[in-house]
C-alpha positions as CSV (number, residue, x, y, z in Angstrom):
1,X,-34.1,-7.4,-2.5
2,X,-32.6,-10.7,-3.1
3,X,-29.8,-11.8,-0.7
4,X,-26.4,-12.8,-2.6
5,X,-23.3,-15.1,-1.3
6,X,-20.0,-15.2,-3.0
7,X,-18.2,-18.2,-1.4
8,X,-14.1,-18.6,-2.9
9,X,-11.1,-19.1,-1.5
10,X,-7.6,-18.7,-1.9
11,X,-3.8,-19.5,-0.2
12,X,-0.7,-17.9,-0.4
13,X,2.2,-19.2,1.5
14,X,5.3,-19.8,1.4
15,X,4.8,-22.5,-0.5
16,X,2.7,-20.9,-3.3
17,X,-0.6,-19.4,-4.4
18,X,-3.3,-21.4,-4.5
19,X,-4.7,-23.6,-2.1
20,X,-4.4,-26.5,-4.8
21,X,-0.6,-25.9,-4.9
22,X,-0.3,-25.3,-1.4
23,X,-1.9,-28.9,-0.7
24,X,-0.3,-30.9,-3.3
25,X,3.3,-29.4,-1.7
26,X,1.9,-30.1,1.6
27,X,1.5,-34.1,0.3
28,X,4.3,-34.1,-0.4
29,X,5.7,-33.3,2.6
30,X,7.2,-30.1,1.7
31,X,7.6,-27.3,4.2
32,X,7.6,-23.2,3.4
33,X,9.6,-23.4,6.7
34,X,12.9,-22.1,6.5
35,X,16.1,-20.6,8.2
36,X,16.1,-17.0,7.9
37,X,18.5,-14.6,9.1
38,X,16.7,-11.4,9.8
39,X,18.7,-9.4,12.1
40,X,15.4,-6.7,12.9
41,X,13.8,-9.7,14.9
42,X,16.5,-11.5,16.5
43,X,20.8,-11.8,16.5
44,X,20.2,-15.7,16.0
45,X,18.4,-17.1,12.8
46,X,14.7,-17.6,12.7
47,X,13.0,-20.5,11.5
48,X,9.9,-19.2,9.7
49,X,7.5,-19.2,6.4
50,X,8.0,-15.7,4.5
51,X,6.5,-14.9,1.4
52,X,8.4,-12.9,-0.2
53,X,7.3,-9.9,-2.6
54,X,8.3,-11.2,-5.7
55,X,6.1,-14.2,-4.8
56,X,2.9,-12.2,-4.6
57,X,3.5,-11.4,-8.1
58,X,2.0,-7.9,-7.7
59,X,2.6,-4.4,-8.4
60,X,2.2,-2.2,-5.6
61,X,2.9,1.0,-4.1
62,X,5.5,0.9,-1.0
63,X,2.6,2.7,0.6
64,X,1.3,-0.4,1.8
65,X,2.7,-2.8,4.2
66,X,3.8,-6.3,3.6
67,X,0.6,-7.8,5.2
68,X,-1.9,-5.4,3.1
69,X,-0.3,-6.5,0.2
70,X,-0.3,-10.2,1.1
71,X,-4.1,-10.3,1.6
72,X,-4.3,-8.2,-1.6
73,X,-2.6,-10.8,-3.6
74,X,-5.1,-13.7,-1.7
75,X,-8.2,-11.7,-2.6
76,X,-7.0,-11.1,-6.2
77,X,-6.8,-15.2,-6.4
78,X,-9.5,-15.7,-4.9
79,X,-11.3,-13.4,-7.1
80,X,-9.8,-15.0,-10.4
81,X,-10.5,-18.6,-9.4
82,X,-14.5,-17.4,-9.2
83,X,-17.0,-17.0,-11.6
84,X,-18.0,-13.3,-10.9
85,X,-17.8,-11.1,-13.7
């Protein structure tokens, strides 16, 4: 049987999705670095990159966590950003 590689990639950050997004805002010298206030991890604000779910632009179920989703929404670019049909 003949071996078979898929290579692609994919970012989403704060900044975006996309790793060509993601590096032009990074030339730009553009941070996904922010003050948050989230009073779970800490009294005092928290300077950190959240993506957001509205940023993943996905639908789905709560059932998953923020993270599953997040590497959900990287695969799925990935994914379309290939040639595999």
């Amino acid at each position: 049987m003949k071996k078979t590689a898929v290579a692609s990639f994919n970012i989403v950050s704060a900044l975006g999705s996309g790793a060509d997004v993601n590096f032009d805002q990074m030339l730009k010298g553009i941070s996904g670095v922010r003050e948050h206030h989230l009073p779970d991890i800490d009294a005092q604000p928290v300077w950190v990159s959240l993506v957001t779910e509205t940023q993943l632009g996905l639908s789905l179920p709560e059932s998953y966590s923020h993270y599953e989703k997040l590497l959900i929404a990287s695969i799925k670019g990935a994914q379309d950003n290939s040639s595999l049909n």
